[in-house]
N, C-alpha and C positions, 0 to 999 in steps of 0.2 A: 378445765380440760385435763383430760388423762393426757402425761409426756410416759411413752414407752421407749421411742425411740430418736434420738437427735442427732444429725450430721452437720459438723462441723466442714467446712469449706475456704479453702485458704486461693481466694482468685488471684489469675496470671493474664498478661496481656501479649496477643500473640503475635506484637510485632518484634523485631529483631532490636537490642537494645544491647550498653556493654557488656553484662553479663547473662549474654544469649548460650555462651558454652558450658555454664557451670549451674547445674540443676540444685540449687540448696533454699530448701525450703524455711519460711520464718518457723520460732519456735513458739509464736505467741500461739496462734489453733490447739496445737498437740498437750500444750500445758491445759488451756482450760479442758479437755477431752479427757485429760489426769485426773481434773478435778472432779468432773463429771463422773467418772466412771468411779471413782471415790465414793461418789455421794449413791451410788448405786444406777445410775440411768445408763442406758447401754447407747455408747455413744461411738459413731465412726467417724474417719477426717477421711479429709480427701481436696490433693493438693493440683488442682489446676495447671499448673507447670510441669507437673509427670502425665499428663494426658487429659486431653479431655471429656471435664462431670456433665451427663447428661441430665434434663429433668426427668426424665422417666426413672434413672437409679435413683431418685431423691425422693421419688413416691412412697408413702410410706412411712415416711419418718414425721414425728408430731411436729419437731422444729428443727428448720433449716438454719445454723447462723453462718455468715458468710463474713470474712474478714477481706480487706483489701485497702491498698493505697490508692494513691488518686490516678496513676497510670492503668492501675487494671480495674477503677470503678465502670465502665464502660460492658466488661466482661462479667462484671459480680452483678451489675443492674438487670442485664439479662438474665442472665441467670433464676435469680430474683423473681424479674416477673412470671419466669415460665413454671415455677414453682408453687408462686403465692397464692393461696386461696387453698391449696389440698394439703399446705403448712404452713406455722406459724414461721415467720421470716424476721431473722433478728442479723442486722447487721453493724460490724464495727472494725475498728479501725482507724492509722488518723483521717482518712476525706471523710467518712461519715460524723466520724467526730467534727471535724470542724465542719460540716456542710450535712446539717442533720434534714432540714427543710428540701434540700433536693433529694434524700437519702429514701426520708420516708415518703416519697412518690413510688417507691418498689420493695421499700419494705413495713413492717409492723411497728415493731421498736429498734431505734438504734443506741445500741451503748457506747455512751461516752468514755472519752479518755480510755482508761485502764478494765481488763473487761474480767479479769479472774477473780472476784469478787463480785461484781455486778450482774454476770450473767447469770452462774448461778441462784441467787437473790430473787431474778426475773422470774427462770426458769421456777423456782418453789409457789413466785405469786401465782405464776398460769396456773400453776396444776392444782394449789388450793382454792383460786376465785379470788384472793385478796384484791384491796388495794393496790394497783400498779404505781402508782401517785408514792407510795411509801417504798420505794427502791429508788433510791440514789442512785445517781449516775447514766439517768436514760432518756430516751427522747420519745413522744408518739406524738400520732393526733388525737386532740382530745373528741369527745361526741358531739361540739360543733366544727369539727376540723382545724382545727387552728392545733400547732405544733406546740406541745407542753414537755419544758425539760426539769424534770426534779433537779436538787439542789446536787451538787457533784461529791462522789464519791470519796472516801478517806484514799490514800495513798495505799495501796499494795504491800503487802507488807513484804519483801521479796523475798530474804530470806528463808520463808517458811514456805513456800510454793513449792511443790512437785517437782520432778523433771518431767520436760516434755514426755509423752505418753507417743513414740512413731507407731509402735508397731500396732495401734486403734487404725491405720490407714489401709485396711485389710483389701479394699478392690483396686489400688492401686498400680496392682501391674509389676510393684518393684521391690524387692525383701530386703531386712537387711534395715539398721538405723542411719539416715544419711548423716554425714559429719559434719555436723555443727553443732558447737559449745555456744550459747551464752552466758557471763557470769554476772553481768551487771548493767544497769539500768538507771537512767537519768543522765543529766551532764550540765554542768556550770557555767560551759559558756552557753553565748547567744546569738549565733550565728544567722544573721538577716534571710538566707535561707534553709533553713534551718529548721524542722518542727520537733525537733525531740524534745528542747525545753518544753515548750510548750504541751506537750503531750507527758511529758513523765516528771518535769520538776528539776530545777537549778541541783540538789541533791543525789550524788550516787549511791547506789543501792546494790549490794553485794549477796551472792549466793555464798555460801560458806564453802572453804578449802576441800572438806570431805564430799559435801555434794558434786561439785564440779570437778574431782577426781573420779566420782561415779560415773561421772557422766562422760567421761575420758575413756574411762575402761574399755567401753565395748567397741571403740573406735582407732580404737591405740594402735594399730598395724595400718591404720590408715591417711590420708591427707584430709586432715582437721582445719575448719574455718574457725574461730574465736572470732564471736559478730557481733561484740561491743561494739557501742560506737565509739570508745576509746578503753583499751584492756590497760593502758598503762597508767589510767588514770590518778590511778593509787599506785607509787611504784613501791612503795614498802608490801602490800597487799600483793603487787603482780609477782615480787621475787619471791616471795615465800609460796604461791602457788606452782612457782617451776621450780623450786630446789625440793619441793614436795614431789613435783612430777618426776625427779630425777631421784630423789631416794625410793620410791616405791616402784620405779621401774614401769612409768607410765608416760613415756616419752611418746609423742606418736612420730611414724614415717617422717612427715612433717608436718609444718603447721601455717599459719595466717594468719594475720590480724590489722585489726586498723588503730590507728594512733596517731597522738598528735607528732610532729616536727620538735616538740622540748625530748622527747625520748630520747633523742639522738644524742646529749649532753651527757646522760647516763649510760658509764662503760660497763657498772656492773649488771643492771638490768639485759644490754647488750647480750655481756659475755652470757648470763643464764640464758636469753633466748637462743643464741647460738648453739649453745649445748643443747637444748632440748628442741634443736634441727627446726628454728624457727626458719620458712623458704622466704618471707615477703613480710612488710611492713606498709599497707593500706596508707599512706601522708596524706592528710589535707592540705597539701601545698597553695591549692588556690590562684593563686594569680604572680605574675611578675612584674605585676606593677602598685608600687608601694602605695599610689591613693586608692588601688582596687582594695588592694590591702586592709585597707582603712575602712573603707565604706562596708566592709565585711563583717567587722569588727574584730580584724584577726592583728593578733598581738604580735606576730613572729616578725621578721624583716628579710626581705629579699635577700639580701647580702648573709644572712646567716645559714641559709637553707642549703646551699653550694655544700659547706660542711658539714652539714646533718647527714645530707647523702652519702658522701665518704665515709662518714665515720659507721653507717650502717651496714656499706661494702664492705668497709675493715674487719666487718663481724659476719662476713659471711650473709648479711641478708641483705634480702632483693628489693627492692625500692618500687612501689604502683602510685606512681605519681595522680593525684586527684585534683584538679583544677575545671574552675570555674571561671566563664568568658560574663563581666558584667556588660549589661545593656546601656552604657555607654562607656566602653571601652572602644579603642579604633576596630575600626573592620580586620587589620590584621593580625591582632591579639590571637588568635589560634596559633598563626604559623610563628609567631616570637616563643609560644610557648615550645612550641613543636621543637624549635633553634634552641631553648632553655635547654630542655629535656634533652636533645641530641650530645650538645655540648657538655652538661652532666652524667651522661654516662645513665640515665632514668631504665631501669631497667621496660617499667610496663605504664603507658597513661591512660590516663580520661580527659577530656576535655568537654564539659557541659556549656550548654548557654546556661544561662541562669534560667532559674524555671522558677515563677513562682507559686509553692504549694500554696493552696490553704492551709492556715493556720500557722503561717509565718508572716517576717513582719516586710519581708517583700512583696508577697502579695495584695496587703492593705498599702503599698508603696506602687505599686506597680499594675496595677487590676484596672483601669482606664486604659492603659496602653494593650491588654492582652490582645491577641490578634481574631482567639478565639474560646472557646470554652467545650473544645473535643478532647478528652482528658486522658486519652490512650495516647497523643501528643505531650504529654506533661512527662518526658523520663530525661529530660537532660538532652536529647540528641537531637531536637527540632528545636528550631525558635519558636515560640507563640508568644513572645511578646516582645512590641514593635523598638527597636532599637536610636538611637537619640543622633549616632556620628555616621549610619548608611542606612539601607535597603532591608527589611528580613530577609529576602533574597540572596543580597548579599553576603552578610553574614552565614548563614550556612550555606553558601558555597562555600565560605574558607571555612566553615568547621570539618564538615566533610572532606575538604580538602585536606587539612592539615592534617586529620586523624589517618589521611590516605598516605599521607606522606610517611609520616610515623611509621606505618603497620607495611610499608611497603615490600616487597619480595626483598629486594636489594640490600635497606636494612634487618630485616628479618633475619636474612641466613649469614650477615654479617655481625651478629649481637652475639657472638658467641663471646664468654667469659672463661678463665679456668675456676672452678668453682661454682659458679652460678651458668652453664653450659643449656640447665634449663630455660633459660630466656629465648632460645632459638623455636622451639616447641611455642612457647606462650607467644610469641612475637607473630607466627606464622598463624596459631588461634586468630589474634587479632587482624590479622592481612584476612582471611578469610571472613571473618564477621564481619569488616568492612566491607568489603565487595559484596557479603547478602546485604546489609542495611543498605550502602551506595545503590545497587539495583530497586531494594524495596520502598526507595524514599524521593523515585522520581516524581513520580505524582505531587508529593506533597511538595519537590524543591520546583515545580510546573507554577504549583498554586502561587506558594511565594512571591515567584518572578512574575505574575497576572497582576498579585495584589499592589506592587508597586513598591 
């Protein structure tokens, strides 16, 4: 097949979820569309979440690949089908990765694991006739239907990848590179909910100091996400990127990031992120309760966390507290967190049921209990799977509850800090997302209460 033209497609789901205010799109799409356009194929993105991709704009193009997780697989399978047949349809991502056999019901092939090496790969077989069978790292049905996946792909080599490619997202509607850095990839631990192990390898994997100051550059008057899933992983590696940010005068307005609970130990890394106007530090706090703790497989201890929090305030940054409600934890495990959180001073939280993805090892734990398999419900803020100490019912009424309590008008306009005064802004963000999810989630809290 002649490939002249390829659109890439980063799906979104359009129900109301925590970060319903903050439009920041993934960087995996835009890097292979780098690659793509490297390799000479003219290639467009186009991101779901800044509006939405019709089929008819996707007419046209030889191959459609569509990226998404398992809350927006619902939005990308559509998608998909209304496309397929007048294009080659390649999807990936982690749900298609771990659930390739549902996958290719609405698409052609889907690429496994890592796709910035593989797709391309693909893309060369289509358009010379080869062997599909000799690309690693993919999944189709063979010519009696049965689902055939080559042997998995080598590791990425990350280092040497591109930076993401935005400005390919040309009918998007919106100008302008959106602010997100990422600089590394993988992660050591193994968090039972969790799929990045499993998707990128026990192994972190780093962009180098010069690219990721490139990639700083064009953003640097603005409010910057760093969307590792851990920036401090390496803390010898993170402080030399921000004393580099701060001799080359590449600070930005502010910044974000997510990290574990040991950063806090670290007053030098601290004091660099203060300096280089870090606003928030992402914690996977998790739970407050030391056997939740456990079954998590998370190393920290309740008792130490108290001080982590301080010691972040101490440095000027803000604290988004991340916790996770396990499915048998008591029914009023949200509001003790909600009481945690009050009482520490938390500047912003989350509060998840556990949800388990595919391709974690909650889900091979926990998939007899799930309530259902409607996968736009898989983001954290509904239950779908049935609880062991109440009601699903139950249970999210106090999630809902508790995150109402948190985000409330009352505390809202009462979180003010000297220094950290932005909390009142972000707090009232939250009062407001709440009340659209609490309207938007009566049906489903209806259903609950029928199912028993």
């Amino acid at each position: 097949m002649k490939v002249s033209r390829i659109a890439l497609v980063e799906a979104a789901s359009p129900l109301t979820h925590v970060y319903s205010r903050v439009i920041l799109p993934r960087v995996g799409i835009p890097t292979i569309a780098a690659i793509m356009t490297k390799l000479g194929y003219r290639t467009d993105v186009f991101f779901q979440s800044e509006r939405r991709v019709t089929a008819e704009e996707l007419r046209g193009y030889d191959i459609v690949g569509i990226g998404t997780l398992t809350n927006t697989a619902p939005a990308a399978y559509e998608l998909a089908d209304a496309v397929r047949g007048s294009a080659t349809v390649v999807m990936g991502g982690p749900h298609p990765t771990f659930m390739p056999e549902e996958a290719l019901a609405h698409a052609d092939y889907v690429v496994l694991v890592e796709g910035e090496d593989t797709f391309p790969a693909l893309v060369r077989v289509l358009e010379s006739g080869g062997d599909r069978a000799g690309v690693n790292g993919i999944a189709y049905r063979n010519g009696t239907g049965e689902v055939h996946k080559t042997p998995p792909a080598a590791r990425v080599d990350y280092a040497s990848l591109p930076s993401p490619d935005f400005t390919l997202a040309r009918r998007n509607g919106r100008s302008g590179i959106p602010p997100i850095v990422v600089t590394s990839r993988g992660c050591p631990h193994d968090c039972c909910f969790c799929s990045v192990t499993s998707l990128y390898g026990r192994r972190y994997r780093f962009k180098s100091t010069e690219q990721v100051l490139s990639e700083v550059r064009p953003v640097v008057r603005r409010s910057v996400n760093v969307g590792d899933d851990n920036f401090c992983a390496n803390p010898g590696r993170a402080k030399e990127l921000l004393r580099e940010m701060i001799a080359r005068d590449l600070v930005p307005k502010r910044w974000s990031c997510q990290c574990t609970v040991g950063a806090a130990s670290d007053d030098e890394l601290l004091e660099l992120m203060r300096r280089t106007r870090c606003r928030m530090a992402y914690i996977g706090i998790e739970s407050v309760r030391p056997e939740t703790l456990a079954a998590f497989g998370k190393a920290h201890e309740v008792e130490a966390i108290a001080g982590s929090i301080e010691n972040f305030h101490r440095h000027d940054i803000g604290v988004h507290g991340m916790f996770v409600v396990s499915m048998d934890d008591p029914v009023d495990t949200p509001h003790q967190i909600v009481d945690y959180a009050l009482r520490h001073d938390i500047d912003t939280i989350q509060v998840f049921a556990l949800t388990p993805f595919p391709g974690t090892p909650s889900f091979r734990q926990l998939e007899g209990r799930l309530l259902h398999r409607e996968w736009q419900y898989f983001d954290g803020m509904h239950v779908v799977v049935r609880p062991s100490t109440c009601t699903p019912y139950e249970l999210q009424v106090s999630l809902i509850g508790a995150l109402n309590r948190f985000y409330s008008l009352g505390h809202a306009l009462s979180s003010y800090r000297r220094r950290r005064g932005w909390r009142v802004k972000y707090r009232l963000g939250g009062h407001f997302n709440m009340r659209r999810l609490t309207r938007e989630n009566r049906g489903y809290v209806e259903r609950l209460r029928r199912m028993g």
